[in-house]
TIRO-640031 format. One record per residue (C-alpha): residue number from 0; residue in one letter; x, y, z. Coordinates in steps of 0.2 Angstrom, whole numbers. Layout:
BEGIN
zanu = NUM	zavo = A	px = X	py = Y	pz = Z
...
This chain:
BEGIN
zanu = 0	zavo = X	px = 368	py = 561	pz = 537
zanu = 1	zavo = X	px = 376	py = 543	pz = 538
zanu = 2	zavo = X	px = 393	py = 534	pz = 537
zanu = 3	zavo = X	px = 399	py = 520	pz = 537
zanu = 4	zavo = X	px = 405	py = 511	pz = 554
zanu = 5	zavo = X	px = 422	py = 500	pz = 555
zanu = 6	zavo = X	px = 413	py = 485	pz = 556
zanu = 7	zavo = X	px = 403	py = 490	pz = 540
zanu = 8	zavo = X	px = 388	py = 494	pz = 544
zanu = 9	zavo = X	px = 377	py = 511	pz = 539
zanu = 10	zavo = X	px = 377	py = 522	pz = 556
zanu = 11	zavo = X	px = 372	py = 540	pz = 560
zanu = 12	zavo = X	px = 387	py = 550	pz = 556
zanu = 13	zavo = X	px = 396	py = 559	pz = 574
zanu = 14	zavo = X	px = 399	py = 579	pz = 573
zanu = 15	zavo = X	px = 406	py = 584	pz = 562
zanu = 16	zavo = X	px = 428	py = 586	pz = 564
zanu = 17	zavo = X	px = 433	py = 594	pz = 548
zanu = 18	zavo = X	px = 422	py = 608	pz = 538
zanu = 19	zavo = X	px = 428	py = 612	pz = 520
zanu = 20	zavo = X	px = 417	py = 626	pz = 510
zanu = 21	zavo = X	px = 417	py = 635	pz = 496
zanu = 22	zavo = X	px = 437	py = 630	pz = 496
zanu = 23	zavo = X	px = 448	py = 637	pz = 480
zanu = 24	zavo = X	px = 466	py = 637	pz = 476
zanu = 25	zavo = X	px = 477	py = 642	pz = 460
zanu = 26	zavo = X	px = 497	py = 642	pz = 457
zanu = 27	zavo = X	px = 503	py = 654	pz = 446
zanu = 28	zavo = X	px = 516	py = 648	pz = 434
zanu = 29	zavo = X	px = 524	py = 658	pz = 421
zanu = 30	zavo = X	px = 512	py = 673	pz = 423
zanu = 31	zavo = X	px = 497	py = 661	pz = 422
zanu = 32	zavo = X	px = 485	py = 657	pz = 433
zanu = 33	zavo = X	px = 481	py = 638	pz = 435
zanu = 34	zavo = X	px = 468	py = 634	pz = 446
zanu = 35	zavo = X	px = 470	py = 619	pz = 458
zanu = 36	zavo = X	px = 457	py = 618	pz = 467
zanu = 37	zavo = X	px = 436	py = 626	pz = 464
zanu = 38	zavo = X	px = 424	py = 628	pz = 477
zanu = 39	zavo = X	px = 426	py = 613	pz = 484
zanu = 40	zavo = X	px = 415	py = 607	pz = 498
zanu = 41	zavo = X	px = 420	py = 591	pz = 512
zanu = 42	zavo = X	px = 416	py = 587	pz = 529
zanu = 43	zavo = X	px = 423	py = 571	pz = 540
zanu = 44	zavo = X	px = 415	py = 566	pz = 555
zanu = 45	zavo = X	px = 421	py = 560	pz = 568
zanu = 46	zavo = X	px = 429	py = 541	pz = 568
zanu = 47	zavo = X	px = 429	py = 542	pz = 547
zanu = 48	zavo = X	px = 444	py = 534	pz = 537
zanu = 49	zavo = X	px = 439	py = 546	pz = 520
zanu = 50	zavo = X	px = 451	py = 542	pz = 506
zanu = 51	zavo = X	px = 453	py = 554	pz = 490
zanu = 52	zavo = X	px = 458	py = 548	pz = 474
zanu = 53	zavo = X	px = 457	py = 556	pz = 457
zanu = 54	zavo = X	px = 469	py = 561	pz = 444
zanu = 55	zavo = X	px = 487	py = 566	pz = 444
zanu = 56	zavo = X	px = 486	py = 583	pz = 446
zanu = 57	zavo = X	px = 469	py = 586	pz = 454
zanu = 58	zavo = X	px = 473	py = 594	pz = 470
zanu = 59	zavo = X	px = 475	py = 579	pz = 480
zanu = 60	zavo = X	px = 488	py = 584	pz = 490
zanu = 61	zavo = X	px = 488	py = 603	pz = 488
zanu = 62	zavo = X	px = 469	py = 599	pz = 499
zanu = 63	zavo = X	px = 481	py = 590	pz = 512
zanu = 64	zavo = X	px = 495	py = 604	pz = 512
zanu = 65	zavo = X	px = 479	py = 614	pz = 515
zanu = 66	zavo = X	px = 470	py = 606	pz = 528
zanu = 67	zavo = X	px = 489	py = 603	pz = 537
zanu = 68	zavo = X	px = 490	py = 622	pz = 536
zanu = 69	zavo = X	px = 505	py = 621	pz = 525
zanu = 70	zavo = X	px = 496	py = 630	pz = 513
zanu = 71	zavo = X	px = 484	py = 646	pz = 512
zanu = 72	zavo = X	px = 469	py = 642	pz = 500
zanu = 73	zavo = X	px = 466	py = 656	pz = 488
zanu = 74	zavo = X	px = 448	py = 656	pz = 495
zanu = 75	zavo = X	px = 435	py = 647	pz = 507
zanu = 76	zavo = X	px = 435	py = 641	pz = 524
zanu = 77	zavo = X	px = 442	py = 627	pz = 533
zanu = 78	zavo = X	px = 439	py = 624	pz = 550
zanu = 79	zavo = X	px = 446	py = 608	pz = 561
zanu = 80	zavo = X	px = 432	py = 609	pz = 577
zanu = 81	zavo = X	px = 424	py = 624	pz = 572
zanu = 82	zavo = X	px = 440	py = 634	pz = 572
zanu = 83	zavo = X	px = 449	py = 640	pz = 557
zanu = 84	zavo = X	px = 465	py = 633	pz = 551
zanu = 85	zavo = X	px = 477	py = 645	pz = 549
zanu = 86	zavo = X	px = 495	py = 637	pz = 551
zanu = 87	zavo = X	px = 502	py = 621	pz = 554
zanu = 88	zavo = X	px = 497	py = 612	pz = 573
zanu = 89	zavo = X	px = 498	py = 597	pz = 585
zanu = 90	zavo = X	px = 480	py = 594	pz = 582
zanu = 91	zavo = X	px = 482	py = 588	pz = 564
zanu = 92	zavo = X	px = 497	py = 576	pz = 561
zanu = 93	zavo = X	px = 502	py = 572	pz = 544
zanu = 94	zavo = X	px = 511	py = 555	pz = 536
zanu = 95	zavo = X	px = 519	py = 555	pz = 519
zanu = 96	zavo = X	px = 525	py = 541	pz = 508
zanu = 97	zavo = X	px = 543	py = 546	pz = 513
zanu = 98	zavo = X	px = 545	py = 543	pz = 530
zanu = 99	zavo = X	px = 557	py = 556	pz = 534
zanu = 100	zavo = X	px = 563	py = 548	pz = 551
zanu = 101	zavo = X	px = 580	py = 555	pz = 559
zanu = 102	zavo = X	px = 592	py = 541	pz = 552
zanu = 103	zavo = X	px = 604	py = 544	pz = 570
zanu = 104	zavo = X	px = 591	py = 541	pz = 582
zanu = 105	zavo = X	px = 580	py = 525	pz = 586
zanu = 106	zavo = X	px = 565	py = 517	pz = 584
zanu = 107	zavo = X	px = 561	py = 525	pz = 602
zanu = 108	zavo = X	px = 570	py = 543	pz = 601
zanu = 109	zavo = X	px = 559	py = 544	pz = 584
zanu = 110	zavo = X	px = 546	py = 541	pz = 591
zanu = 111	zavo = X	px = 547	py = 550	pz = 606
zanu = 112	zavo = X	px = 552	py = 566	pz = 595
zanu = 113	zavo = X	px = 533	py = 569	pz = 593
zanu = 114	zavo = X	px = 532	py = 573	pz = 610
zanu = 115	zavo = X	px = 544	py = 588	pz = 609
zanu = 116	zavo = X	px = 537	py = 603	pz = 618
zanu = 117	zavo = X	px = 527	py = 592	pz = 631
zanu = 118	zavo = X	px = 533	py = 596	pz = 648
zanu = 119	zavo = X	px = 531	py = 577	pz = 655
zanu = 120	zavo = X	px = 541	py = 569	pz = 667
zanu = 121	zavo = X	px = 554	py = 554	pz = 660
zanu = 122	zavo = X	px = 545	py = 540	pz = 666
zanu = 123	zavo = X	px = 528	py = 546	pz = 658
zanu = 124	zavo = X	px = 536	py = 549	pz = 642
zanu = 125	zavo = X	px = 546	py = 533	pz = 641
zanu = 126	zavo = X	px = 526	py = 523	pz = 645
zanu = 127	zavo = X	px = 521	py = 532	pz = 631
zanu = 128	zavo = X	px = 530	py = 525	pz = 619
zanu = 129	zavo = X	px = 530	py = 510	pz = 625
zanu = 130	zavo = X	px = 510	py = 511	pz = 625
zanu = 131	zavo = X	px = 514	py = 517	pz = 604
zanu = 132	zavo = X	px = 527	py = 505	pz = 599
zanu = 133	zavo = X	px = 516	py = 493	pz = 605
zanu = 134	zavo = X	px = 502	py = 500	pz = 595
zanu = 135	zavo = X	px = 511	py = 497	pz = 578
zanu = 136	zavo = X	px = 519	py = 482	pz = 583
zanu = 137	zavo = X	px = 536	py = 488	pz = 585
zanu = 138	zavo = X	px = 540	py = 481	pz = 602
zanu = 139	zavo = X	px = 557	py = 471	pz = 598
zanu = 140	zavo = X	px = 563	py = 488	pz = 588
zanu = 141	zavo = X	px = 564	py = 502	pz = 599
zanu = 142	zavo = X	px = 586	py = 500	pz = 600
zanu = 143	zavo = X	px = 587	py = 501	pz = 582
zanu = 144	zavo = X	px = 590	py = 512	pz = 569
zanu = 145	zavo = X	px = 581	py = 517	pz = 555
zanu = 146	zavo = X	px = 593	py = 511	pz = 543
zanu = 147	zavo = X	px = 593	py = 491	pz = 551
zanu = 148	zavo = X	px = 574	py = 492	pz = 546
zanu = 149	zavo = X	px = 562	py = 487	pz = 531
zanu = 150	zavo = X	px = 551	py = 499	pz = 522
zanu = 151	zavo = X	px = 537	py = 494	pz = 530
zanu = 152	zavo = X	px = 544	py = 497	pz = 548
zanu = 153	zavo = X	px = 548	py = 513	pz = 544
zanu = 154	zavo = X	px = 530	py = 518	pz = 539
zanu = 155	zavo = X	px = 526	py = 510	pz = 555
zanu = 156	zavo = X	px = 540	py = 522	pz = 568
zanu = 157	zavo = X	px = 533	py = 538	pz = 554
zanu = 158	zavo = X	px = 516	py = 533	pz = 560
zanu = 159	zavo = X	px = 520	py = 530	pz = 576
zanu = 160	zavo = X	px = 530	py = 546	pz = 578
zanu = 161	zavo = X	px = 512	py = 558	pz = 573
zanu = 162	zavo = X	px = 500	py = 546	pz = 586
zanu = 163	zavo = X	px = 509	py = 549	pz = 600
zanu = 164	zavo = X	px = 505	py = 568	pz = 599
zanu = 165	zavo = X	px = 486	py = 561	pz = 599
zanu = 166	zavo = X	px = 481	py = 572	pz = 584
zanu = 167	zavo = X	px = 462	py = 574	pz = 580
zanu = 168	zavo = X	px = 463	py = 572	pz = 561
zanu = 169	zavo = X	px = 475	py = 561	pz = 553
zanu = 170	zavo = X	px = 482	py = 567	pz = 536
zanu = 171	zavo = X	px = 492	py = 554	pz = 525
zanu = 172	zavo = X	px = 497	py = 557	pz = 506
zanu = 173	zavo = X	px = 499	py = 540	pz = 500
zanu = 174	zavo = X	px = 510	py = 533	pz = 514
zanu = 175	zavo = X	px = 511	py = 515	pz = 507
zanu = 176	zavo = X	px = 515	py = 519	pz = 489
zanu = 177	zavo = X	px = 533	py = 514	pz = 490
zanu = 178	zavo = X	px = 531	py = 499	pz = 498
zanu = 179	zavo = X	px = 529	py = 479	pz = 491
zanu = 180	zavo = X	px = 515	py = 472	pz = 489
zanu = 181	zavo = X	px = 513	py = 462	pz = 506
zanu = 182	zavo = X	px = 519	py = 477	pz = 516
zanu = 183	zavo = X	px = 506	py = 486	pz = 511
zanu = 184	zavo = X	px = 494	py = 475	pz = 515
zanu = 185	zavo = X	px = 501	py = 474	pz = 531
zanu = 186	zavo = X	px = 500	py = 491	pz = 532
zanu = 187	zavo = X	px = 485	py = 494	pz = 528
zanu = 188	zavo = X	px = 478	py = 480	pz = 540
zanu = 189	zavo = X	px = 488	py = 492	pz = 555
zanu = 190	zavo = X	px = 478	py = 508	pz = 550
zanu = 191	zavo = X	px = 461	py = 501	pz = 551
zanu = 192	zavo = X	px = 468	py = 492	pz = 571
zanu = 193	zavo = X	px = 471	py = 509	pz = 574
zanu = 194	zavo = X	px = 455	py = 516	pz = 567
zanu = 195	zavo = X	px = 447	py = 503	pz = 578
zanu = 196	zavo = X	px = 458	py = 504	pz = 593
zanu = 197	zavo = X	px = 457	py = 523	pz = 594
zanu = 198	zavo = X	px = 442	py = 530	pz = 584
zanu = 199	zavo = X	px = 454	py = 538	pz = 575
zanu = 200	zavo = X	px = 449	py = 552	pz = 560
zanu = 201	zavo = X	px = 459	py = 551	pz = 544
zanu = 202	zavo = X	px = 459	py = 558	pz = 526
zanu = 203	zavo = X	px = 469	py = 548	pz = 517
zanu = 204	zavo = X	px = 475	py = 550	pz = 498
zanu = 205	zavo = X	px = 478	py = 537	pz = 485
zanu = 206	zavo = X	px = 482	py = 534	pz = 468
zanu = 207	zavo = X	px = 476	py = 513	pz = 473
zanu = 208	zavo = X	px = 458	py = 510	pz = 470
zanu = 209	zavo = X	px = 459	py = 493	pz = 479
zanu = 210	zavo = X	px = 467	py = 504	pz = 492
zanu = 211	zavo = X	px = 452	py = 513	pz = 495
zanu = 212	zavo = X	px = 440	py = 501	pz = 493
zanu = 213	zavo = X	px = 450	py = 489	pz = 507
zanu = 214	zavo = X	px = 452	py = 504	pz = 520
zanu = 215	zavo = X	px = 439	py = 516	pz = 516
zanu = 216	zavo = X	px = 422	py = 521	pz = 526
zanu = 217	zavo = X	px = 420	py = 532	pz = 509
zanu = 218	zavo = X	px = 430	py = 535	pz = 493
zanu = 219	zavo = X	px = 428	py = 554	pz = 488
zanu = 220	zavo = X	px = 434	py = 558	pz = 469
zanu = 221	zavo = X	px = 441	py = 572	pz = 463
zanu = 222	zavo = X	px = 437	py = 579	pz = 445
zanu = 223	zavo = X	px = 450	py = 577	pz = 433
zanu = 224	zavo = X	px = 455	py = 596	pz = 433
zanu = 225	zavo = X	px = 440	py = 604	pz = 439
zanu = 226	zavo = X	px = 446	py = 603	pz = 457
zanu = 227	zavo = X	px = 429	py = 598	pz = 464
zanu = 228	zavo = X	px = 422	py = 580	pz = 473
zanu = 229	zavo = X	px = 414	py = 572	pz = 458
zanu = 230	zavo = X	px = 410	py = 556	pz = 465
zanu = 231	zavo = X	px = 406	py = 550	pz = 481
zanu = 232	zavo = X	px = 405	py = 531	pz = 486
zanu = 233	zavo = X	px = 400	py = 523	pz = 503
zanu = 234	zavo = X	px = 411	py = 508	pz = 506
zanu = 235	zavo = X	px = 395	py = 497	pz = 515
zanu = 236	zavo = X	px = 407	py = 480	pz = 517
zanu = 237	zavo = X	px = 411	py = 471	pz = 533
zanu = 238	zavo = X	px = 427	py = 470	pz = 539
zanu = 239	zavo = X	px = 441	py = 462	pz = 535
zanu = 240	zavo = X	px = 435	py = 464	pz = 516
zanu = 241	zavo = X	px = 438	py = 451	pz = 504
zanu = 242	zavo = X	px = 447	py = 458	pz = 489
zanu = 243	zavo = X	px = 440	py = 441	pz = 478
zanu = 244	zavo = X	px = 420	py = 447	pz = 483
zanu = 245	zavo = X	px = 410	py = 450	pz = 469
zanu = 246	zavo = X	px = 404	py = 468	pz = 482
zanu = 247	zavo = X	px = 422	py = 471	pz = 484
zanu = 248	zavo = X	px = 426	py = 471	pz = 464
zanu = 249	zavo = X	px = 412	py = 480	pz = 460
zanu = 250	zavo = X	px = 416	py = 495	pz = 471
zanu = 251	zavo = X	px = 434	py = 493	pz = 462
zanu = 252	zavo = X	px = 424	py = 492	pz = 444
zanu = 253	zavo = X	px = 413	py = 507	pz = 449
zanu = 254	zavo = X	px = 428	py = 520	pz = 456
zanu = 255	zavo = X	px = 440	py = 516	pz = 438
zanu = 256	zavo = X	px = 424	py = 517	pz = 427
zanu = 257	zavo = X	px = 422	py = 536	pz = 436
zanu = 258	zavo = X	px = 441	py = 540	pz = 435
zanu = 259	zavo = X	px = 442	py = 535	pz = 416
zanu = 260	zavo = X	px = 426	py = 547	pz = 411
């Protein structure tokens, strides 16, 4: 199998990290059964930024909830490093378009709330967040709060908060989808420094297909309402990806043309 690297180029994939078979999941609502989910099969290797889109309603995020352990599937098997995922845990750290930070503690007690339950001593756990706020570029911010910050900055302590526990898979359900236009290409520019920095794995959601195209090694899409993978494109563009490049737009053209039909 192959994926494709952070500097673009096609590479031998690394072992696998996350294993999804024969994965199904239904609501029931009013005495119905609505099926979410079908026999769904994914695996990310190691290193991989994967994005899903798909239609409101596809089982986006009820496959994130699933994979975060938030949610039992109806049927299949997930496994995160060969072992089942049962319940939520510190190797999987999840991001959501809401930040939910604490709005009475700072930048740096956020942050170091992600290391609740770690026996380290003070000095360690105050060099860590160092080494993270520096990471996202939130040096000058560790004294303030939440609410003397922009959107953006926010999405910056939220992430910061779930890559200090160092998780193995990174799950994020549209995380820039309230921001402005430039934060979110600032945004989107930090994710892939960490990708690079720290070989980071992430499934990422989006309704964006520019989004996926600029960020993704590949763009899985979901049926309309079959809950299945229909499509699946490798992003084979060097980075940092022009959005004006006739290969960039026609990566765009090819994911709308698959979510119209």
């Amino acid at each position: 199998m192959t994926t494709t690297s952070h500097d673009g180029m096609v590479t031998a994939g690394g072992p696998a990290i996350l294993e999804i078979t024969g994965l199904s999941h239904h609501f029931v609502h009013d005495g119905a059964i609505v099926p979410v989910l079908r026999e769904l099969e994914l695996t990310v290797r190691g290193g991989e930024l994967v994005c899903l889109i798909g239609r409101s309603g596809c089982g986006k995020s009820t496959l994130l909830k699933i994979v975060a352990g938030f949610l039992a599937p109806t049927a299949g098997r997930c496994r995160l490093d060969g072992r089942p995922i049962r319940r939520p845990g510190p190797d999987r750290g999840v991001v959501f378009q809401e930040d939910a930070l604490f709005p009475w503690l700072t930048v740096r007690e956020n942050i170091g709330f992600g290391l609740s339950g770690r026996q380290w001593p003070r000095r360690q756990r105050q060099q860590e967040v160092d080494r993270i706020l520096d990471l996202v570029g939130l040096q000058d911010y560790g004294g303030y709060l939440p609410q003397a910050l922009s959107g953006g900055m926010k999405q910056r302590v939220a992430l910061a908060r779930v890559l200090i526990r160092s998780p193995r898979l990174l799950l994020m359900d549209e995380p820039f989808g309230a921001l402005d236009a430039q934060a979110r290409e600032e945004m989107q520019e930090l994710l892939l420094d960490v990708v690079r920095r720290r070989w980071q794995t992430i499934l990422f959601v989006t309704h964006d297909v520019q989004e996926a195209v600029i960020i993704a090694d590949r763009v899985l899409v979901l049926e309309r309402d079959g809950g299945r993978i229909r499509e699946e494109l490798a992003i084979d563009l060097a980075r940092p990806r022009d959005r004006s490049a006739r290969q960039f737009q026609a990566c765009c053209s090819r994911l709308r043309q698959w979510l119209r039909t």
